[in-house]
C-alpha positions in Angstrom: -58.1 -191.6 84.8 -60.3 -191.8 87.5 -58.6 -194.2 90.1 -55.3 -194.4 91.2 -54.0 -197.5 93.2 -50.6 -196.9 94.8 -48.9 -200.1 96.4 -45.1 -201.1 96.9 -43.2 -198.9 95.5 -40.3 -196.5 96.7 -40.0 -193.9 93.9 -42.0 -190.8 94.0 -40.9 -189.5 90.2 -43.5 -190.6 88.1 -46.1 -188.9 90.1 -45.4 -185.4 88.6 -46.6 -186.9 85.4 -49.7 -188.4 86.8 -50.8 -185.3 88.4 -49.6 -183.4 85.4 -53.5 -182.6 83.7 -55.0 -183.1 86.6 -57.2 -180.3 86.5 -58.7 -181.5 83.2 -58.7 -185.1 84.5 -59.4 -185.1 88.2 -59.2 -188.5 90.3 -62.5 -189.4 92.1 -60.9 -192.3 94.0 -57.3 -193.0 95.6 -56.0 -195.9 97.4 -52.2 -196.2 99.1 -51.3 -198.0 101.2 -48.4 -198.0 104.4 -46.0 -200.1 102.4 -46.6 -197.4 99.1 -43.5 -194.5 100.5 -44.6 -191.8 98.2 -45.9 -188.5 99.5 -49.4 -187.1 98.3 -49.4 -184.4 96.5 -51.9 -182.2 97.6 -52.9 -181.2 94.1 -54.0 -184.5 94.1 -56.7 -184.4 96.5 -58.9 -181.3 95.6 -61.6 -183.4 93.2 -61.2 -186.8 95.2 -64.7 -188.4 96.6 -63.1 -191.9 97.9 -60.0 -192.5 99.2 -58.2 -195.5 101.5 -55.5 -194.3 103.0 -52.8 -195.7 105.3 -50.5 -193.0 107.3 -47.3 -194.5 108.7 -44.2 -192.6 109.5 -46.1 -188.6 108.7 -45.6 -186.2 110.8 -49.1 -185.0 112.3 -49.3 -181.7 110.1 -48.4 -183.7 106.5 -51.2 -186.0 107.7 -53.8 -182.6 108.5 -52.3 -181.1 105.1 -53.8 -183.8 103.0 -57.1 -184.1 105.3 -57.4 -180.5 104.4 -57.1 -180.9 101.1 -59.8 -183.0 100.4 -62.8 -180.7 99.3 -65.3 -183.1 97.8 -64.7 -186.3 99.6 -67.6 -188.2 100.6 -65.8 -191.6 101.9 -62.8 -191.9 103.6 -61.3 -195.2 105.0 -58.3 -194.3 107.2 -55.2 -195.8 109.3 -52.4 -194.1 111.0 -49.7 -195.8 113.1 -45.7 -195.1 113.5 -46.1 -191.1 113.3 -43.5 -189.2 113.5 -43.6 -187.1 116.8 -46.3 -186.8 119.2 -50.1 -187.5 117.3 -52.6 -184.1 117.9 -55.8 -186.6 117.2 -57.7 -183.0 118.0 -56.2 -181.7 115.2 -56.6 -184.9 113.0 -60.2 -184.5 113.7 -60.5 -181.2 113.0 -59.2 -181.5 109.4 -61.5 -183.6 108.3 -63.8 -182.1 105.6 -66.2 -180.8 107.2 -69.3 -180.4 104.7 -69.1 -183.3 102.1 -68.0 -186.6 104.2 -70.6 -189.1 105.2 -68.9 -192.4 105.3 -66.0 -192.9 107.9 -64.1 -195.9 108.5 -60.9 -195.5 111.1 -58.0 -197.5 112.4 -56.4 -200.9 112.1 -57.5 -203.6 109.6 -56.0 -206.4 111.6 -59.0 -208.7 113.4 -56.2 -209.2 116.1 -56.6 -206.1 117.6 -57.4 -206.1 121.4 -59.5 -203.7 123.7 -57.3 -201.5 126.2 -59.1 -200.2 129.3 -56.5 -197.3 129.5 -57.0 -195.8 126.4 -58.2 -192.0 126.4 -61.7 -191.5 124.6 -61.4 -189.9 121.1 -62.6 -186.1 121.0 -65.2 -187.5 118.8 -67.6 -184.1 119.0 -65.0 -182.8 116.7 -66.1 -185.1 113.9 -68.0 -183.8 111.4 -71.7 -183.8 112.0 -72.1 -185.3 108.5 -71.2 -188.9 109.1 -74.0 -191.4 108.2 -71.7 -194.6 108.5 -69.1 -194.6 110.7 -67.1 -197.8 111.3 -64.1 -197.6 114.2 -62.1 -200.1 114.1 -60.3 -199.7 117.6 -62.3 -201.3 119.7 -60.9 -199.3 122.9 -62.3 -195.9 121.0 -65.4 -198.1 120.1 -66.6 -198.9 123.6 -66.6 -195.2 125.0 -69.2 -193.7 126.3 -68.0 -190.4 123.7 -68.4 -192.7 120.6 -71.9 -193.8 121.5 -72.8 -189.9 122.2 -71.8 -189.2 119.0 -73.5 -191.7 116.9 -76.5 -190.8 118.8 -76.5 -187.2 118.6 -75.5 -186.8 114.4 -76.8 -188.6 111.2 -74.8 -191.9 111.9 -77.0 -194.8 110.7 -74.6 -197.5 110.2 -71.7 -198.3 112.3 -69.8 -201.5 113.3 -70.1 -203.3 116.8 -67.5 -205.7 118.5 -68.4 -208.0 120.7 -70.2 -207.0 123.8 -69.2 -203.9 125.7 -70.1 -203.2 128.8 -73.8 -204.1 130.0 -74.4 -200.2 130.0 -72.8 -199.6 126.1 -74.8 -202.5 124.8 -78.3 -201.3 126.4 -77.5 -197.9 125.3 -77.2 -199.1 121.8 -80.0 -201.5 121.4 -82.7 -199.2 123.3 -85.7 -197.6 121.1 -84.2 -194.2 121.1 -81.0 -195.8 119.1 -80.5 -194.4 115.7 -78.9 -197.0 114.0 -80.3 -199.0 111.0 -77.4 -200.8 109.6 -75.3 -202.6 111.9 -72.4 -204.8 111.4 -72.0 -207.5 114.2 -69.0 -208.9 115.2 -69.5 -211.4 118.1 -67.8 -214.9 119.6 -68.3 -217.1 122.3 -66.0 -215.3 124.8 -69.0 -212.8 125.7 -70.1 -213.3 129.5 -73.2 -214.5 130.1 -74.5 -211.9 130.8 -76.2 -211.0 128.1 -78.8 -213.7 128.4 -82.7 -212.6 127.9 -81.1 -209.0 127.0 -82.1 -207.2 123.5 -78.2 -206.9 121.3 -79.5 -204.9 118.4 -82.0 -201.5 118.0 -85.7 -202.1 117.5 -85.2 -200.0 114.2 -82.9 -202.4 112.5 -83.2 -202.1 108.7 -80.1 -204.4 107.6 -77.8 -206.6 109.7 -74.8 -208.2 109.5 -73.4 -211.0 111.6 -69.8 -211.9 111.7 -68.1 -214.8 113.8 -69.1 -217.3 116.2 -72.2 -216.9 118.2 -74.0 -219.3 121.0 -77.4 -220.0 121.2 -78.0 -217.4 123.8 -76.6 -214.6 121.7 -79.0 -215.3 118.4 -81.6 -215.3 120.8 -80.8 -212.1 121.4 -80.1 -210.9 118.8 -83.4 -212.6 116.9 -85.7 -213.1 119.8 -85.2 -210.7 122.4 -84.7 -208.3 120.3 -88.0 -207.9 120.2 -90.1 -208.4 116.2 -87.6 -205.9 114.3 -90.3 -204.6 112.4 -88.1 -202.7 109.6 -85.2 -205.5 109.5 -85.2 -206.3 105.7 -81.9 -207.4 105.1 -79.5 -210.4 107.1 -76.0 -211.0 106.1 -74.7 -213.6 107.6 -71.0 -215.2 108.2 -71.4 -218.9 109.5 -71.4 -219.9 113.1 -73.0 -222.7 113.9 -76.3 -222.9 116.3 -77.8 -220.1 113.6 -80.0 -222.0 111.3 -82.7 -223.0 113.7 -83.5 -219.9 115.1 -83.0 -218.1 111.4 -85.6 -220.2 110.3 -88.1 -219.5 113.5 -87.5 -215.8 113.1 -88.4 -216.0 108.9 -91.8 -217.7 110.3 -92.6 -214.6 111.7 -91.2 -211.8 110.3 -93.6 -209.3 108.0 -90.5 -207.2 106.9 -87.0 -209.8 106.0 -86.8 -209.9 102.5 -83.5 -210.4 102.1 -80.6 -213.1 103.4 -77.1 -213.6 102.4 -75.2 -216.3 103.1 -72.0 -214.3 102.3 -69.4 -216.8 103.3 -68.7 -220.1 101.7 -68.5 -221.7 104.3 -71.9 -222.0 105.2 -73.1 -224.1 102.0 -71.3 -226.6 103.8 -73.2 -226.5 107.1 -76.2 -227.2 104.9 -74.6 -230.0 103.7 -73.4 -231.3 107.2 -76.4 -231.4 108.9 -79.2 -231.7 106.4 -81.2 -229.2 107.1 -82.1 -227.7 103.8 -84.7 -228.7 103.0 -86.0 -227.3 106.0 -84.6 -224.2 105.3 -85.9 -224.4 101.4 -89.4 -224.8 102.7 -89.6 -221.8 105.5 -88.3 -219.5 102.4 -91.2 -221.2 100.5 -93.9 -220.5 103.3 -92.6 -217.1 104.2 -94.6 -214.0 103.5 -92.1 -211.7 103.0 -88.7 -213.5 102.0 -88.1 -212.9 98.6 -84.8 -213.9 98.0 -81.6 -215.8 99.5 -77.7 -216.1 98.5 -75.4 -218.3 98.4 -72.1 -217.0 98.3 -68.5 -218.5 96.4 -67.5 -221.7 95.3 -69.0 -223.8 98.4 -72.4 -223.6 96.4 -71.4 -227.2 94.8 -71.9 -229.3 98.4 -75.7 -228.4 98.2 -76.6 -228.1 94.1 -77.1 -232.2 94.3 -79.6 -231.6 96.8 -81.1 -228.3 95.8 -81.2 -230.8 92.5 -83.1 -233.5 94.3 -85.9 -231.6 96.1 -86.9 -228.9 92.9 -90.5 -231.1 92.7 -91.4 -230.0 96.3 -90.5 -226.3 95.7 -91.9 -225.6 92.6 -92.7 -221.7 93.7 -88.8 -221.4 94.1 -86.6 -220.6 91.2 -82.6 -220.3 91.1 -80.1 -218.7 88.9 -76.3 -218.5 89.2 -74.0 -215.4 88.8 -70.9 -216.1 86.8 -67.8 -216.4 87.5 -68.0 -216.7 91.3 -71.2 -219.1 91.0 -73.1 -217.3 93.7 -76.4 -219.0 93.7 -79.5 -217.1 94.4 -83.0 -218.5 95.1 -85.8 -216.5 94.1 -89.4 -216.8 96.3 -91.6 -216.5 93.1 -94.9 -217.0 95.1 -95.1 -214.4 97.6 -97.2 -211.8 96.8 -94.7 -209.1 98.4 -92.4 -210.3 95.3 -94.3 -208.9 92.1 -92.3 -205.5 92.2 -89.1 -207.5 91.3 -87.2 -206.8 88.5 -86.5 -210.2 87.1 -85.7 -209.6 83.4 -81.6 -209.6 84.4 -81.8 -213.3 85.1 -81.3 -216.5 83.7 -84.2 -218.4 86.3 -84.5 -222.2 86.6 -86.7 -224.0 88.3 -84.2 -225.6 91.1 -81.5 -225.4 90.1 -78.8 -225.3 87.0 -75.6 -227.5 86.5 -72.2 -226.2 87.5 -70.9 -228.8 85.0 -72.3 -227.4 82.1 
């Protein structure tokens, strides 16, 4: 057994068996959750390499025991709320593995969680210096002035960003000297106006997710102002509206995007709504670095009749379609950039198969 999932349950017995041979069998991932009341045991814990792992009524040295116990982990996705007695977050910190931990994600799941002026920065330089992703949740710890220091001071290279911070946060994270190359984000059209004509994301942008609702004014920063992103390779992308236009404006002129993802369904249906795919279909067609794009889900049947009707203008694009989630990808065949794919894993038609089949 290498993976142990622990939800909903109130009896604790059955875990002397499972950690029983332990030592001949070691977990490498663990996932409980706050609803799961069963204690860890921390024989448990020495071999494990990924674990998510809610805390809820622990008193602050049980919580340090188990963070202590973890010799080998390499990612750890974390929350800890209703603690019994008065939270040391020094001490939390500090039992972190120290040597072996790179990936870091901290604090509430819930996407209703709201920014509080009052809170008291983290002692985030008693982290580990080992992070390389690190993804706060809490977004009053994740517009300080001590989280920035620290992602720009250690190995971070991916983190999470919501919203818009301050004027001086966001220029402090999208100057040249930032580190990060994969960022996730999350935006909406509360942000102030502010931001207008102002760079949102690092110069060194590798890979770039975009999450919510954005205005025109905040893809242009984030696509024009931005400057050329000369290493961006990769966009992910969650629908908002006002994004195709400028998406298609920034593939005319980008030597380095090879990748985009279309990771929500809903946005096979924007294609549909407003008609512009074959608009989109022909910049991936006359870009010189775009190799491929996906479609994400189930929403993939509102364009396949039109994809369908326009394969004799796009004859350099092929399609296939991965089973059972029929996620759609479109494959730039043409560009020259392309001939290091690996194609021999597909099933590729010229556009595009028939869900119906």
């Amino acid at each position: 057994m290498s993976c142990l999932w622990i939800e909903n349950t109130q009896s604790a017995g059955w875990m002397d068996i499972i950690i029983k041979d332990q030592q001949h069998l070691p977990l490498k991932k663990l996932i409980k959750y706050e609803h799961a009341q069963v204690t860890i045991p921390l024989a448990l814990c020495h071999y494990l390499e990924k674990v998510y792992i809610d805390f809820s009524k622990n008193t602050c040295q049980e919580i340090c025991d188990v963070l202590s116990s973890f010799h080998h982990l390499k990612s750890l996705d974390i929350n800890i709320k209703r603690c019994i007695g008065l939270l040391d977050i020094d001490k939390v910190f500090s039992s972190l593995p120290r040597k072996t931990l790179t990936k870091l994600k901290w604090g509430p799941r819930e996407k209703d969680s709201y920014y509080n002026p009052s809170a008291q920065p983290f002692p985030f330089h008693l982290l580990p210096t080992t992070l390389t992703k690190f993804y706060m949740r809490d977004r009053s710890q994740a517009w300080t002035l001590p989280y920035y220091d620290y992602v720009f001071t250690n190995s971070v290279r991916s983190i999470t960003q919501h919203n818009h911070p301050t004027k001086q946060l966001m220029e402090y994270i999208s100057s040249p000297s930032s580190p990060v190359t994969h960022l996730h984000l999350i935006v909406n059209q509360i942000a102030s106006h502010w931001i207008k004509g102002l760079a949102l994301v690092p110069p060194s942008l590798q890979v770039l997710t975009l999450e919510s609702n954005c205005d025109t004014y905040q893809i242009d920063c984030i696509l024009k102002y931005s400057g050329p992103l000369p290493n961006l390779h990769t966009i992910k992308i969650e629908p908002f509206k006002d994004i195709i236009k400028p998406l298609i404006s920034f593939m005319a002129v980008s030597k380095s995007l090879r990748v985009i993802d279309f990771y929500s369904d809903t946005f096979a249906y924007s294609f549909y709504q407003d008609k512009s795919l074959e608009t989109f279909l022909s910049a991936i067609a006359n870009s010189i670095s775009v190799e491929r794009v996906y479609f994400r889900k189930s929403m993939v049947k509102y364009i396949l009749g039109d994809i369908n009707s326009l394969q004799t203008s796009f004859s350099t694009l092929s399609t296939t379609l991965l089973l059972p989630n029929n996620d759609l990808i479109i494959f730039n065949l043409i560009n020259n950039n392309n001939n290091h794919i690996d194609l021999s894993s597909y099933q590729l038609n010229p556009l595009v198969p028939d869900l119906n089949k």
